[in-house]
C-alpha positions as CSV (number, residue, x, y, z in Angstrom):
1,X,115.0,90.2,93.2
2,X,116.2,88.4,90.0
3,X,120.3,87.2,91.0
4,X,122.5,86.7,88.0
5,X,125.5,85.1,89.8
6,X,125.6,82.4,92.3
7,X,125.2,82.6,95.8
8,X,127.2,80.5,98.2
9,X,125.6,79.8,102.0
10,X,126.5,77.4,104.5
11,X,123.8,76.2,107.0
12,X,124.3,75.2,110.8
13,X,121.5,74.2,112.4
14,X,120.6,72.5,116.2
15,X,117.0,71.7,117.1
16,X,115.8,69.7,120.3
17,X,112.3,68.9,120.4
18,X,111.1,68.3,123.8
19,X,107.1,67.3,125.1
20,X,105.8,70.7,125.1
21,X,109.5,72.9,124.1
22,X,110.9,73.0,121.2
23,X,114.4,75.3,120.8
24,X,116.4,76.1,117.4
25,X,119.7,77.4,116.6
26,X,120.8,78.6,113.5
27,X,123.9,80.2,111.8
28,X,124.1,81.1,108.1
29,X,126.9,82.7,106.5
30,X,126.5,83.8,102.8
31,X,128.1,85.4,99.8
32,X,125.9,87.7,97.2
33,X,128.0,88.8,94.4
34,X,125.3,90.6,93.3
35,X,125.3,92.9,95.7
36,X,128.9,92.9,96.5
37,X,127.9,91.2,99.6
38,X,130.6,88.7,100.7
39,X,130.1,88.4,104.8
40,X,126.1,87.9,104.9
41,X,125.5,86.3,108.9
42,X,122.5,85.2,110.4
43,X,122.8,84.2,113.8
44,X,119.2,82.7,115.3
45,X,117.9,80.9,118.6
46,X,114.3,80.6,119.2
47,X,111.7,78.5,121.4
48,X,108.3,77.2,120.9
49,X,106.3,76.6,124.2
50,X,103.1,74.7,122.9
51,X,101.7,74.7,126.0
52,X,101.8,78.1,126.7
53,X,101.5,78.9,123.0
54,X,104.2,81.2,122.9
55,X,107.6,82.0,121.1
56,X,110.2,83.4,122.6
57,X,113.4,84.9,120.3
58,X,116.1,84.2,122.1
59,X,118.4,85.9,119.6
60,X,118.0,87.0,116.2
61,X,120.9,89.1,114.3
62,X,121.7,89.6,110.7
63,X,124.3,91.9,109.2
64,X,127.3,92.2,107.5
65,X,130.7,93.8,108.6
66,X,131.4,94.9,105.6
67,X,128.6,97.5,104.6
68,X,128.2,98.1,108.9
69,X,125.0,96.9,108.3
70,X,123.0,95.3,111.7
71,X,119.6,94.3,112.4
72,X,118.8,92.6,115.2
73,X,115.3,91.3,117.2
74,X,114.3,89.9,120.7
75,X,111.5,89.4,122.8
76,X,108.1,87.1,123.0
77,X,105.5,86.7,121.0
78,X,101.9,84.9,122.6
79,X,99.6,82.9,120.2
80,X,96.7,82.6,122.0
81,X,94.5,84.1,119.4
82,X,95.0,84.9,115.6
83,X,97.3,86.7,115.0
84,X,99.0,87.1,118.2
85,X,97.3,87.6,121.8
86,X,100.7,89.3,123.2
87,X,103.9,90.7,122.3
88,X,106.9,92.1,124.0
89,X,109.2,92.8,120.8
90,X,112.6,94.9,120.7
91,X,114.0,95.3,116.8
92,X,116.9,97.3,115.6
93,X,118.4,98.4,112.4
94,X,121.9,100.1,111.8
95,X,123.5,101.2,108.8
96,X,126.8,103.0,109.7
97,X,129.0,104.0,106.9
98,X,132.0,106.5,107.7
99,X,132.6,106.8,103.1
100,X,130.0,106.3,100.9
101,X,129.9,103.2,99.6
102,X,127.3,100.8,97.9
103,X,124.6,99.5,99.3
104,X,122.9,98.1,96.7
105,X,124.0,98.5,93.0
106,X,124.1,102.3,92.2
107,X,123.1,102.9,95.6
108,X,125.4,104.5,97.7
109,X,125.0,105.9,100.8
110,X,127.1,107.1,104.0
111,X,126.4,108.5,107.4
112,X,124.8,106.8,109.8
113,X,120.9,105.3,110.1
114,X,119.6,103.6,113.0
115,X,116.0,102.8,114.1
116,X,115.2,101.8,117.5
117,X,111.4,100.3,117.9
118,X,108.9,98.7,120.4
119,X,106.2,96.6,120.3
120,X,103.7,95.9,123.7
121,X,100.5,93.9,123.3
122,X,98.3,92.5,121.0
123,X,96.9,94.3,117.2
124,X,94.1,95.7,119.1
125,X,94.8,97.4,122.4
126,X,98.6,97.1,122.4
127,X,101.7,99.9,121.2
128,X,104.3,100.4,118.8
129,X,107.0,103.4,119.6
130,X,110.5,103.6,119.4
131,X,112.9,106.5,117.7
132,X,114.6,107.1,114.0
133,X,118.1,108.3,113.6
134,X,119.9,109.8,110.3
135,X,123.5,111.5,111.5
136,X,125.0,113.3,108.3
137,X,123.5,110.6,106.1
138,X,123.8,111.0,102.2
139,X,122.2,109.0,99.3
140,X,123.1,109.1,95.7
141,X,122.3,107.0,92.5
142,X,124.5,108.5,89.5
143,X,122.2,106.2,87.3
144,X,119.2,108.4,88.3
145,X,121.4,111.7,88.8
146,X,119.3,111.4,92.6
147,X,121.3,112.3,95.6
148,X,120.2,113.6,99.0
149,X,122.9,115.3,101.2
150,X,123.5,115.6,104.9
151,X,120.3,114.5,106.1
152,X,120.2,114.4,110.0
153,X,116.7,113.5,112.1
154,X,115.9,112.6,115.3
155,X,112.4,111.3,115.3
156,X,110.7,109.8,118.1
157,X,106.8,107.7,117.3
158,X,104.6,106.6,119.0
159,X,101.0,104.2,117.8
160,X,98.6,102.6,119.4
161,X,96.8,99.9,117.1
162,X,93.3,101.1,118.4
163,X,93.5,104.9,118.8
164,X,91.5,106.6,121.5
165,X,88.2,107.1,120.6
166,X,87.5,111.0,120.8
167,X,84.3,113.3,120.6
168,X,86.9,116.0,118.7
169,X,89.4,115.3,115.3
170,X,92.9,114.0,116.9
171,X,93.7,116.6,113.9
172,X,92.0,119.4,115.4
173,X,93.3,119.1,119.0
174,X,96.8,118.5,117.4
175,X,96.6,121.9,115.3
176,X,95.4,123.4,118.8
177,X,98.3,122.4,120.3
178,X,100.5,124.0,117.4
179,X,98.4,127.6,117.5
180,X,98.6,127.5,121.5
181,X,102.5,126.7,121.1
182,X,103.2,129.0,117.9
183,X,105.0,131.6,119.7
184,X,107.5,129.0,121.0
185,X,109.6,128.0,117.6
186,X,110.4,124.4,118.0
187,X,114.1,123.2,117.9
188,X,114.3,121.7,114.1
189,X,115.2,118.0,114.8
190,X,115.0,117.3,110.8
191,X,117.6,118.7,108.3
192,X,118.5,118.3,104.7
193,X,120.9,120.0,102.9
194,X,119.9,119.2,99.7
195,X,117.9,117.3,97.5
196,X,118.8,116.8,93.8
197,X,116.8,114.5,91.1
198,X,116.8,114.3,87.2
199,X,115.8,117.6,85.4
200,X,112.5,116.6,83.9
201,X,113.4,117.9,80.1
202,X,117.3,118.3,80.6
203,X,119.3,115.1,81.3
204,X,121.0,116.7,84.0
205,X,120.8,116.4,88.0
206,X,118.7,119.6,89.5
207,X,118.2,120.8,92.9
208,X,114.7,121.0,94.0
209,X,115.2,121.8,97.6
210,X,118.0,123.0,99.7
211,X,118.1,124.5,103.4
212,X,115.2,122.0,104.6
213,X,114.6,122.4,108.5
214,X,111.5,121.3,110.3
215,X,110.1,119.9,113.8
216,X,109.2,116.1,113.4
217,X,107.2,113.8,115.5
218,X,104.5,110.8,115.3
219,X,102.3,110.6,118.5
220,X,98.8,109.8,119.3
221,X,99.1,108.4,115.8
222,X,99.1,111.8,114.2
223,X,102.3,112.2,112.4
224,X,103.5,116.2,112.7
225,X,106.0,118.3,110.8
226,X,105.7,122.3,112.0
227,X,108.0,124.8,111.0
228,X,109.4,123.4,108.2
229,X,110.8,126.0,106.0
230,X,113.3,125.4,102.6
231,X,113.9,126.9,99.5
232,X,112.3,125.3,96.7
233,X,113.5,126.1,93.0
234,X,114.8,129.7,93.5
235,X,111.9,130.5,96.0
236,X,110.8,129.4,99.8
237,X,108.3,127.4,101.4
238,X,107.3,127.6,105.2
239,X,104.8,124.7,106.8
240,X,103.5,126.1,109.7
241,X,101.9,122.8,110.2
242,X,101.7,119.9,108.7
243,X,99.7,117.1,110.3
244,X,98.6,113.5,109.3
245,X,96.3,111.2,111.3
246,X,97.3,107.9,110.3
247,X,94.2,106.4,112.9
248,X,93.5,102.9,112.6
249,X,94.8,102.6,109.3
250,X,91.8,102.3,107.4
251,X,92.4,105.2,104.4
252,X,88.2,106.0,105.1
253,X,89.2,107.3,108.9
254,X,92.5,108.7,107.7
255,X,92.8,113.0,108.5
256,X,95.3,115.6,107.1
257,X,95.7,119.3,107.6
258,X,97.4,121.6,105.8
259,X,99.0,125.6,106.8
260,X,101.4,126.6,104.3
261,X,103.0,129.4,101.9
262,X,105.1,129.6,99.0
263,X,106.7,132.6,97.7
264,X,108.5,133.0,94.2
265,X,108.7,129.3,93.4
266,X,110.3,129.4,89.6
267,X,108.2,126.4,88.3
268,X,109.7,127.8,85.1
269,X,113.2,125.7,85.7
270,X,111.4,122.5,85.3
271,X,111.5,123.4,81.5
272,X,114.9,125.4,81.7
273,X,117.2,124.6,84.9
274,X,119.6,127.6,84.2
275,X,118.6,130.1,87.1
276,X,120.3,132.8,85.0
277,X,116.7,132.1,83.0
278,X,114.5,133.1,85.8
279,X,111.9,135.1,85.0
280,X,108.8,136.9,87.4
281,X,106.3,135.2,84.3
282,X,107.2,131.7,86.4
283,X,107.0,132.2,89.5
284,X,105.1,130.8,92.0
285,X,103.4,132.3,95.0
286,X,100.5,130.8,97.2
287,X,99.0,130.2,101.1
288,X,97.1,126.8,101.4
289,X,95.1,126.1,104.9
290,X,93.1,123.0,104.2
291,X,91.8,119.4,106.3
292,X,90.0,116.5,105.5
293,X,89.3,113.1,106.6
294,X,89.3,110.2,104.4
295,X,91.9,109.0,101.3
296,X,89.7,106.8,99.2
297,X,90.6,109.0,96.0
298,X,88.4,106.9,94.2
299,X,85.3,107.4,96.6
300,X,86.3,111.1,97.5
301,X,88.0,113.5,99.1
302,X,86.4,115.8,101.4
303,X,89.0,118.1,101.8
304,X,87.6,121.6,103.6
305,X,89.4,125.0,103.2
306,X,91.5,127.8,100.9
307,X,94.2,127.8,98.6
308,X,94.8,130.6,97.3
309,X,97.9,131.8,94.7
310,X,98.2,135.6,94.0
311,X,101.7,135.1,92.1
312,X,101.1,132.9,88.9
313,X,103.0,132.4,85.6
314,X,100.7,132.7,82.2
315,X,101.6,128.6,81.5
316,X,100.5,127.2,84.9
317,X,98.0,129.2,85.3
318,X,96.5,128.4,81.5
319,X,96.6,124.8,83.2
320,X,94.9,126.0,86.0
321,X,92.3,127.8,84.0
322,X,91.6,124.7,81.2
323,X,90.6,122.8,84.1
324,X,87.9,124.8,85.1
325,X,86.5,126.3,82.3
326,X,87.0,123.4,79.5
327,X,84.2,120.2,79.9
328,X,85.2,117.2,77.1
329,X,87.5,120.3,75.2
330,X,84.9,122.7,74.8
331,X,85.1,125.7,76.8
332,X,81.8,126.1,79.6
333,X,82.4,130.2,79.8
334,X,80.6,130.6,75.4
335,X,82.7,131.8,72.5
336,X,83.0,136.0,73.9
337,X,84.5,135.6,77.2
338,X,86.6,132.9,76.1
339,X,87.7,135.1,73.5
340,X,88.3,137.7,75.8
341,X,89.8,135.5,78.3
342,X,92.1,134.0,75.9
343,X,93.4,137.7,74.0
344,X,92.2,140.5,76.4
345,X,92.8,139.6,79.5
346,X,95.7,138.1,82.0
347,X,95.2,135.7,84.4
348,X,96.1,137.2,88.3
349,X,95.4,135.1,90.6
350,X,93.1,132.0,92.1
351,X,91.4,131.5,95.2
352,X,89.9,128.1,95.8
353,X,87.4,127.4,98.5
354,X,87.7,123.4,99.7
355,X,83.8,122.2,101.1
356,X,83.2,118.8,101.2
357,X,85.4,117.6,98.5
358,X,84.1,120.2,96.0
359,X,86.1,122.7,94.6
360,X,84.7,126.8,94.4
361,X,86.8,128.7,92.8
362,X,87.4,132.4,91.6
363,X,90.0,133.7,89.5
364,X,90.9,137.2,88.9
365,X,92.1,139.1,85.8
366,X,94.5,142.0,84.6
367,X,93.8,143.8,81.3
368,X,95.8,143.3,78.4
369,X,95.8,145.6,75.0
370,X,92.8,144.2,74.0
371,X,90.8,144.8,77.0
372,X,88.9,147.9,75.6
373,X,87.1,145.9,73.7
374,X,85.1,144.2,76.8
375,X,85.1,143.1,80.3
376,X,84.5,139.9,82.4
377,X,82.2,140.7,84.9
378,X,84.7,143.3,86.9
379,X,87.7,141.1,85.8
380,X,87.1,137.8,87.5
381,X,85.2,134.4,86.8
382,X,83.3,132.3,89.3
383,X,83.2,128.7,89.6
384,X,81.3,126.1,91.6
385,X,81.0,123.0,92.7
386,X,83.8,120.9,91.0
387,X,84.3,117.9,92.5
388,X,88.1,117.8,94.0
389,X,89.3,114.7,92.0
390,X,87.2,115.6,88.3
391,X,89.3,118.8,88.6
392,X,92.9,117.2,89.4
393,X,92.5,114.8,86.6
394,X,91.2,117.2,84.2
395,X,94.4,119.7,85.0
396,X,96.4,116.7,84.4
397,X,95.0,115.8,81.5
398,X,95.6,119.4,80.4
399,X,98.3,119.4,77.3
């Protein structure tokens, strides 16, 4: 990060270097004007057995009293092998502020963040868990009219570097878990209050979300957000489940699933925030129930299932539309439906079918004035075999 005034640091140091130990001590105060950071302390001890090829942290803490800012680490590490052969680690991170206050230019925060983690093992058969903590936390950044308010989680993980190898998706006996459990509503142990970002044609700060409250939890490396329901731009959203299988971490072994609706979303404030301008030609309304495995967006995704939006405003769904019917700007459907399409007929509704990363999708019509003058085979248009990512960029692309 590029500094523009000086920083001041004094350095302690004590090492004694014995036949097969060697121990370190170090304390470091500083002063970042940059960052209106005038109490920086690093307080260090740490020993080398060569013999044993191991380090042990005796102490390690770094903080400032000032912005209640803490992080601190202990344990062992074992060098054996590359890049280590064992571990027992403890680190821990704590930002407490009662006021808001800056943490880092425009970046203010207050509320309270702590995480908590473990580590047990090697990279290959050893563990990683430990918990996450916001308590009435709030972010803002006037410069980027952001701001998230009362934020409060409790989120426990859990990862083991070499998953269990199973006959069945870790994503499908997670979502089995969720149906079996779906009469028992989880106690939400993730709330926002609300989330606010920079109008995307006004210069103003808009609410997105508000009322967000969901179940959180990472375990058997499948990260899991169920019930999450919030009201999003006039409208809701419920997630009935929401699963991602983060698995050795290689993006080709990677799985997600999907179960969720939306109901009246006005995507028509992103070009007019004023909810006194909402209008039924905006809004939003879908149910989406799809899985895959494997993120390599430039190979392909394989995503498998339904999406499917029965509420659709004429712009969006124009967008929509261009993306399936238009190859290199010309239209695939010939000059008479896309007449009709275009002057005689309204667009109601999509459903997409998701098989092995291709897109098949059928959208449905209402009649307009014009419609007299023909029909579209009973009103709706079939379409097959897009691949996923030709259609995403294409409906980006659309202007």
């Amino acid at each position: 990060v590029p500094l523009k005034q000086e920083v001041d640091l004094k350095i302690k140091s004590n090492f004694s270097l014995g036949e097969n130990i060697t121990d370190g001590d170090l304390t470091l105060l500083g002063q970042v004007p940059d960052f209106d950071l005038n109490d920086l302390k690093l307080e260090a001890a740490v020993s080398h057995n060569n013999k044993a090829q191991r380090v042990d942290i005796k102490k390690f803490a770094l903080g400032s009293a000032s912005m209640n800012l803490a992080l601190k680490a202990s344990g062992m590490v074992e060098l054996k092998k590359e890049p280590i052969s064992n571990s027992d680690m403890k680190v821990s991170l704590e930002l407490n502020n009662p006021l808001m206050q800056s943490v880092a230019g425009p970046w203010m925060t207050s509320g309270k963040v702590r995480l908590e983690a473990f580590m047990k093992g090697d990279l290959e058969k050893g563990k990683a868990n430990g918990n996450m903590i916001f308590d009435k936390f709030n972010l803002k950044n006037d410069d980027e009219k952001l701001s998230v308010e009362s934020m409060n989680m409790n989120f426990p993980f859990e990862y083991a570097f070499t998953p269990a190898k199973r006959e069945k998706s870790s994503i499908s006996i997670t979502q089995d878990l969720v149906l079996d459990t779906s009469r028992f509503r989880p106690e939400p142990n993730f709330t926002i209050k609300s989330v606010k970002a920079k109008h995307p044609v006004r210069d103003v700060s808009y609410e997105y979300m508000k009322d967000f409250t969901s179940h959180i939890i990472f375990k058997n490396n499948v990260f899991s957000l169920t019930d999450l329901r919030a009201g999003v731009m006039g409208g809701s959203l419920y997630g009935r489940s929401i699963l991602f299988n983060l698995a050795d971490f290689n993006a080709e072994n990677m799985e997600f699933n999907l179960v969720a609706d939306g109901n009246n979303i006005d995507i028509g404030r992103l070009d007019n925030p004023d909810p006194a301008a909402k209008s039924s030609e905006a809004e939003l309304s879908f149910n989406a129930n799809f899985s895959g495995k494997g993120l390599n967006v430039e190979k392909e995704l394989t995503a498998t299932g339904s999406i499917s939006i029965y509420k659709i405003g004429q712009d969006f769904a124009n967008r929509l539309m261009k993306g399936l019917s238009e190859e290199q700007g010309k239209s695939k459907l010939g000059t008479p439906v896309q007449w009709l399409i275009d002057n005689a007929l309204g667009i109601k509704g999509f459903d997409f079918r998701l098989d092995r990363g291709l897109v098949y999708a059928t959208v449905t019509f209402q009649r307009r004035g014009l419609s007299i003058l023909g029909t579209v085979d009973k009103s709706r248009v079939d379409f097959e075999r897009i691949p996923i990512q030709e259609y995403l960029r294409k409906v980006a692309e659309v202007k």
